[in-house]
VMD Tcl script that builds the backbone (N, CA, C; Angstrom):
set m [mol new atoms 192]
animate dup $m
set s [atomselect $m all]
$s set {name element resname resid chain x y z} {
  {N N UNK 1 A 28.855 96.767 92.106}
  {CA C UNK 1 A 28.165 96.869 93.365}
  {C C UNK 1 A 27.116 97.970 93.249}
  {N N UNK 2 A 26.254 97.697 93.466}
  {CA C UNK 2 A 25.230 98.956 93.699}
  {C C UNK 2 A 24.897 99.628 95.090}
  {N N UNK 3 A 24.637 100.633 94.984}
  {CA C UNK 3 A 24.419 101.386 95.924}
  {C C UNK 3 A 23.271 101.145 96.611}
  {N N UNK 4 A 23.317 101.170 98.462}
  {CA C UNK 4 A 21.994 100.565 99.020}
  {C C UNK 4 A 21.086 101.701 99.568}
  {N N UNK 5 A 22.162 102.275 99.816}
  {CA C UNK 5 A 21.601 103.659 100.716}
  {C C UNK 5 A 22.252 105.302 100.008}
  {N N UNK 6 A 21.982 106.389 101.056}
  {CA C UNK 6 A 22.460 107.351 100.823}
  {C C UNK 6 A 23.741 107.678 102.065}
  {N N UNK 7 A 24.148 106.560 102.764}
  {CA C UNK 7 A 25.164 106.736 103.249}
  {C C UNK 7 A 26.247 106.106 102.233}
  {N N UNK 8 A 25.992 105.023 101.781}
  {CA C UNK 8 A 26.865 104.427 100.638}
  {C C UNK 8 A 27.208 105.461 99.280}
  {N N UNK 9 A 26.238 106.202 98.846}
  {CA C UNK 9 A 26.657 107.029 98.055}
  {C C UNK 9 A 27.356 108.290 98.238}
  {N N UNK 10 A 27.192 108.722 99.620}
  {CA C UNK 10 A 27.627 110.030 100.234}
  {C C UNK 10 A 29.894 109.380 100.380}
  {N N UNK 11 A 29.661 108.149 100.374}
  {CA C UNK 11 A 31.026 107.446 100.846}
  {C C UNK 11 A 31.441 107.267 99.549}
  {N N UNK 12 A 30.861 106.684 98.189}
  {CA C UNK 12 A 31.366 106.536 97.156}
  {C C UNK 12 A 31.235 108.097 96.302}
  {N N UNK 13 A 30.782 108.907 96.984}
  {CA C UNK 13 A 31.264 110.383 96.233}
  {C C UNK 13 A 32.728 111.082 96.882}
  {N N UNK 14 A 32.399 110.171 97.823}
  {CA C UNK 14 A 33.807 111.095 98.829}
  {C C UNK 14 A 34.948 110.377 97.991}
  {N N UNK 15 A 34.641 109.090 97.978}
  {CA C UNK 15 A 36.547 108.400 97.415}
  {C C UNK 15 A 36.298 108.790 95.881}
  {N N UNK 16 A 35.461 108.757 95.166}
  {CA C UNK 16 A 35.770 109.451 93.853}
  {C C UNK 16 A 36.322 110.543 94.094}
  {N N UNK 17 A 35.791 111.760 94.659}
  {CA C UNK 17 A 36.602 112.756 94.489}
  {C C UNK 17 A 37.869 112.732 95.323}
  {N N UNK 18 A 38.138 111.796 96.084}
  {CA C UNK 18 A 39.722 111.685 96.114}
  {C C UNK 18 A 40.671 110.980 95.144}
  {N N UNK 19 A 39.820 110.133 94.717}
  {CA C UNK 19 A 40.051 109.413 93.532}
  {C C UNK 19 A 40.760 110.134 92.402}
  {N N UNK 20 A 39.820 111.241 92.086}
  {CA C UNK 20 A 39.989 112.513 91.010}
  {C C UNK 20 A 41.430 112.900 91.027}
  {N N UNK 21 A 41.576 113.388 92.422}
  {CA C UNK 21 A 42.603 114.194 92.945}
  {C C UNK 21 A 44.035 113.285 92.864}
  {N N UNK 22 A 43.850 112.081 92.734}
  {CA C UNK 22 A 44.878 111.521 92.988}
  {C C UNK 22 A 45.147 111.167 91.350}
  {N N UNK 23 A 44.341 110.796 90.591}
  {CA C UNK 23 A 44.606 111.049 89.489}
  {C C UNK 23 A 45.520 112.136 88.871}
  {N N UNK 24 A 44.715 113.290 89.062}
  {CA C UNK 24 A 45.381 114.494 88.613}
  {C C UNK 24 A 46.444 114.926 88.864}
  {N N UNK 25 A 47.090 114.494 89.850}
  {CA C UNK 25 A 48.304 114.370 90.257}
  {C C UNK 25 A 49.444 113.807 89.902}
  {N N UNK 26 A 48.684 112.221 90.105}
  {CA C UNK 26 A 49.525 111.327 88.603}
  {C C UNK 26 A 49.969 111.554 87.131}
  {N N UNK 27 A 48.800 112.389 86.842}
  {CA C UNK 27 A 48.662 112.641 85.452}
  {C C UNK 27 A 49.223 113.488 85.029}
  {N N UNK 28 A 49.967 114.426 85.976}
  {CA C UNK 28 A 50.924 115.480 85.894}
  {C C UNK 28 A 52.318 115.152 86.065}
  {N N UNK 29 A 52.989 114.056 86.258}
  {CA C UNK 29 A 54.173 113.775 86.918}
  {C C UNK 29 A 54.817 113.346 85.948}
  {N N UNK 30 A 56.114 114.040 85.748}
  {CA C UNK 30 A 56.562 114.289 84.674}
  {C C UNK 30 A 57.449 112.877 84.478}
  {N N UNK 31 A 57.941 111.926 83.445}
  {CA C UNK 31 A 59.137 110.653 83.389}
  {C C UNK 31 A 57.893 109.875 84.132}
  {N N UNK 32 A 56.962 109.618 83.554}
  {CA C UNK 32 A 56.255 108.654 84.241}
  {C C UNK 32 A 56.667 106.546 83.452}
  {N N UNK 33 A 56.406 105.932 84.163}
  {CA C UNK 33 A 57.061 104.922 83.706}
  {C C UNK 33 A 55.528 103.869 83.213}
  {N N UNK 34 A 56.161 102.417 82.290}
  {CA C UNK 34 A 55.112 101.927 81.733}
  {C C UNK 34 A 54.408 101.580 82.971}
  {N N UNK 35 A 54.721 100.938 84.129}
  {CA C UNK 35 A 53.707 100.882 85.333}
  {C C UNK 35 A 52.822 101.710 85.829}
  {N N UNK 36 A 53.653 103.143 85.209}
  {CA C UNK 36 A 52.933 104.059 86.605}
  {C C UNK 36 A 51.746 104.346 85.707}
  {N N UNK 37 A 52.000 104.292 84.234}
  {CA C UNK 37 A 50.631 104.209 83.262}
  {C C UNK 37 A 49.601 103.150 83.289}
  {N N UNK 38 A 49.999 102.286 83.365}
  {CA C UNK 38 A 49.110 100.987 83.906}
  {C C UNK 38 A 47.865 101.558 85.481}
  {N N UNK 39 A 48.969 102.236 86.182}
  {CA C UNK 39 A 48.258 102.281 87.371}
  {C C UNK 39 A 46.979 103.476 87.206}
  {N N UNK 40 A 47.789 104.389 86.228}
  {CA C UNK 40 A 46.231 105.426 86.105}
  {C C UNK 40 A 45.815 104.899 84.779}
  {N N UNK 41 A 45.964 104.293 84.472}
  {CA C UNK 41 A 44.974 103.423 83.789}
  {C C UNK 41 A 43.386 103.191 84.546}
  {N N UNK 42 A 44.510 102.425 85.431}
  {CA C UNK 42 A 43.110 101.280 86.457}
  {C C UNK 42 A 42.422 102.426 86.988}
  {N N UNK 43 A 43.474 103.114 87.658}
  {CA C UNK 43 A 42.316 104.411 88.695}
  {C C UNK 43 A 41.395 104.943 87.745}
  {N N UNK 44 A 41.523 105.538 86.436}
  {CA C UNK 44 A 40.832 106.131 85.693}
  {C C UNK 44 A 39.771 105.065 85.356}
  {N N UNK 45 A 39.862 104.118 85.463}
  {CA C UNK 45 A 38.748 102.816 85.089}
  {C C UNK 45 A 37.777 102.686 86.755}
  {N N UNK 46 A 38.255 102.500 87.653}
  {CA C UNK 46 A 37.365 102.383 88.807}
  {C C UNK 46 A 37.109 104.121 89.087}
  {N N UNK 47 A 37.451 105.140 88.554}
  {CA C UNK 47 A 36.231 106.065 88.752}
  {C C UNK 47 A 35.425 106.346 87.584}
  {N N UNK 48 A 35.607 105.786 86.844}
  {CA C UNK 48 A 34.604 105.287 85.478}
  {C C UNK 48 A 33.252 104.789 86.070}
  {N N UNK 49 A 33.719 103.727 86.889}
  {CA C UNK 49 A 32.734 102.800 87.679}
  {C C UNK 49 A 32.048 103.297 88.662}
  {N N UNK 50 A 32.703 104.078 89.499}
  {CA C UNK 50 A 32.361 104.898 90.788}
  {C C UNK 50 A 31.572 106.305 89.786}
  {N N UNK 51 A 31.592 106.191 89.307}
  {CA C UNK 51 A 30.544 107.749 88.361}
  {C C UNK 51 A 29.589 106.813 87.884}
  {N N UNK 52 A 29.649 105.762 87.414}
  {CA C UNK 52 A 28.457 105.183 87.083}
  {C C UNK 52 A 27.451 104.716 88.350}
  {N N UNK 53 A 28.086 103.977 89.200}
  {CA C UNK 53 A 27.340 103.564 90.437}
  {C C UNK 53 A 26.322 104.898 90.603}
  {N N UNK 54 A 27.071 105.814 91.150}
  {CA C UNK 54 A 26.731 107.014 91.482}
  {C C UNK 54 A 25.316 107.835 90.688}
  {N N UNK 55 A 25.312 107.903 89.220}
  {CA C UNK 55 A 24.094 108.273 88.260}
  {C C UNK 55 A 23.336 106.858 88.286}
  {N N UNK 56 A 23.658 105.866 88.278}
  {CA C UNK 56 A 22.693 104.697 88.691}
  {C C UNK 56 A 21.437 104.735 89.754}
  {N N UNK 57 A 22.649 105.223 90.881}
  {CA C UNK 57 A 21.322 105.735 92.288}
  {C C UNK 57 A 20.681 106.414 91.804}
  {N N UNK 58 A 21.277 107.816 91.380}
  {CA C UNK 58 A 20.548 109.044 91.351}
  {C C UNK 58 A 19.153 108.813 90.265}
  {N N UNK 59 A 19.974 108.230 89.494}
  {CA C UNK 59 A 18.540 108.076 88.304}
  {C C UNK 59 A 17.614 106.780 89.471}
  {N N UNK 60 A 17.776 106.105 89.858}
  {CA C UNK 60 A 16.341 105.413 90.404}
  {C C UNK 60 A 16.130 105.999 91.893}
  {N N UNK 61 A 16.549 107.065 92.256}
  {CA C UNK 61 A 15.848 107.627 93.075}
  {C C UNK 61 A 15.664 109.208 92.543}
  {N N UNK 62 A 15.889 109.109 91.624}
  {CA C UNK 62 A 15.474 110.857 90.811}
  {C C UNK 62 A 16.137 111.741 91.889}
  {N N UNK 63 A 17.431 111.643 91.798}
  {CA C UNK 63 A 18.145 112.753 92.490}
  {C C UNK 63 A 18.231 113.865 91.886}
  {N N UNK 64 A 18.530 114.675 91.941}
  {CA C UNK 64 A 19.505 116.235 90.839}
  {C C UNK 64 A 20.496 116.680 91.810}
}
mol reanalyze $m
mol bondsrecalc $m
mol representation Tube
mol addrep $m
């Protein structure tokens, strides 16, 4: 999906960085099981995506 606006990106920076957080959390929890690896798997893959969307905008509207 690409980004249309700067309300869409202001919304896909917000759930990445909850995204992050929820990761890091996961990623700390100790007896984790083959599912619960699967699952930060995926999360770590859709903020893969959500960081790309994100430098996508910025580079065609020359953000910094």
């Amino acid at each position: 999906m690409k980004l249309q606006n700067e309300q869409e990106l202001e919304n896909t920076r917000r759930k990445l960085t909850e995204l992050e957080a929820l990761i890091a959390r996961n990623a700390g929890k100790p007896n984790r099981t083959p599912i619960s690896d699967l699952s930060l798997q995926s999360m770590k893959q859709m903020a893969t995506k959500l960081r790309a969307e994100i430098l996508e905008y910025e580079q065609a509207h020359q953000m910094t």
